[in-house]
C-alpha positions as CSV (number, residue, x, y, z in Angstrom):
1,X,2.7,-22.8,-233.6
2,X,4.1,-23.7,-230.0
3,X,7.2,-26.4,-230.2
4,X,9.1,-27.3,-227.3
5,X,12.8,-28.4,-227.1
6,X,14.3,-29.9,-223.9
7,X,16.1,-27.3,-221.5
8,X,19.9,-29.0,-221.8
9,X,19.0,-28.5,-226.2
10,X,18.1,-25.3,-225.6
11,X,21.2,-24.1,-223.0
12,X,23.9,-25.8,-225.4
13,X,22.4,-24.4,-228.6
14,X,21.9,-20.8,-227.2
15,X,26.0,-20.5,-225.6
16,X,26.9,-22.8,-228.1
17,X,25.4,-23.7,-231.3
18,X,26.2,-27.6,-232.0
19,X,23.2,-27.4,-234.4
20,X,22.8,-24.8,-236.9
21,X,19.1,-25.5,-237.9
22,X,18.2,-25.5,-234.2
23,X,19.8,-22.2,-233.4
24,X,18.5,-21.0,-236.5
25,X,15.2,-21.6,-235.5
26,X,15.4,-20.1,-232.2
27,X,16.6,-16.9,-233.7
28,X,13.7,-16.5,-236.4
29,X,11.5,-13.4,-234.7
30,X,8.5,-15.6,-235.1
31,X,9.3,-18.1,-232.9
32,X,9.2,-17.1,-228.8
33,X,11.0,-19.4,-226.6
34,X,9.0,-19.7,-223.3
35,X,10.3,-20.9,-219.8
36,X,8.6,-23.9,-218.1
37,X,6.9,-21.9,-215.9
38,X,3.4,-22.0,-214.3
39,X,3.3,-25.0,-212.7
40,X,0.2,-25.3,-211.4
41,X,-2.1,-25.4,-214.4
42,X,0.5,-28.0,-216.4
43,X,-0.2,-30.2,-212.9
44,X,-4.0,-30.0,-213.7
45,X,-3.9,-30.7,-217.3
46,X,-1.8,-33.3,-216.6
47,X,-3.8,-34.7,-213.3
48,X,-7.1,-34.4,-216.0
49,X,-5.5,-36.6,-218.6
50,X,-4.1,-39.4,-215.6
51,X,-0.9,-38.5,-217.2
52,X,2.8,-37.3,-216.6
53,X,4.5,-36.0,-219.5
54,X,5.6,-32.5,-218.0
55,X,6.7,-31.3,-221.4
56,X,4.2,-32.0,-223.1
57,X,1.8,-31.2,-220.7
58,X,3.7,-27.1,-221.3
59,X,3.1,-27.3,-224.8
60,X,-0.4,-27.7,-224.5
61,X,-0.5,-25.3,-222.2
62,X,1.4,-22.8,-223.9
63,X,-0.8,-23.2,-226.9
64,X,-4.0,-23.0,-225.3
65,X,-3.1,-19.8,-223.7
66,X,-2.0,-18.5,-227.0
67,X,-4.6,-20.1,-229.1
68,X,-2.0,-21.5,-231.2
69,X,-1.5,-25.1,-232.8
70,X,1.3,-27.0,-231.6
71,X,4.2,-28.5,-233.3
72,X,5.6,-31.8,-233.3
73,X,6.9,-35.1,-234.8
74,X,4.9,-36.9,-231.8
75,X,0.9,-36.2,-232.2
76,X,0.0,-39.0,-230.3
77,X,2.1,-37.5,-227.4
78,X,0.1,-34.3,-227.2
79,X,-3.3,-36.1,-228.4
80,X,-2.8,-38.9,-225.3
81,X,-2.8,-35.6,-223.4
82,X,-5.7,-33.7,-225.0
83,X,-7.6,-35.3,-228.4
84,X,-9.0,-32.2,-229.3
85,X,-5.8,-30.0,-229.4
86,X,-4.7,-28.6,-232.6
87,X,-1.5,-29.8,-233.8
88,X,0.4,-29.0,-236.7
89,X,2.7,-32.3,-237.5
90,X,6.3,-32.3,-238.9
């Protein structure tokens, strides 16, 4: 499953755990924390969907290049993006 967490969330959990569960969570080995990276292709999904929701936009692109559902509280965010996607909900 691909979740996503802010970069300030993730830089204050990972010096400084405020939130247990969080840093928990980051630690499990199942779970691989990615950079925002590659650009490019989140710019064309997003340009496709007339949309700007750069994090989102990485999640789906992080779980279509590992053919993994996403994760999240907010399907509607990720389906406004892409209906088809696969989406665990929390």
């Amino acid at each position: 499953m691909i979740t996503t967490y802010g970069a300030p969330t993730l830089c204050s959990t990972s010096t400084r755990p405020t939130w247990p569960q969080l840093a928990e969570l980051i630690g499990h080995p199942s779970v691989i924390v990615s950079e925002l990276d590659d650009a490019a292709a989140v710019t064309t999904l997003l340009d496709h969907a007339d949309a700007f929701d750069a994090l989102a936009g990485h999640v789906l692109h992080t779980a279509r290049q590992r053919r993994w559902p996403a994760l999240s509280a907010d399907t509607d965010r990720l389906t406004h993006l892409d209906p088809d996607v696969e989406i665990t909900d929390l």
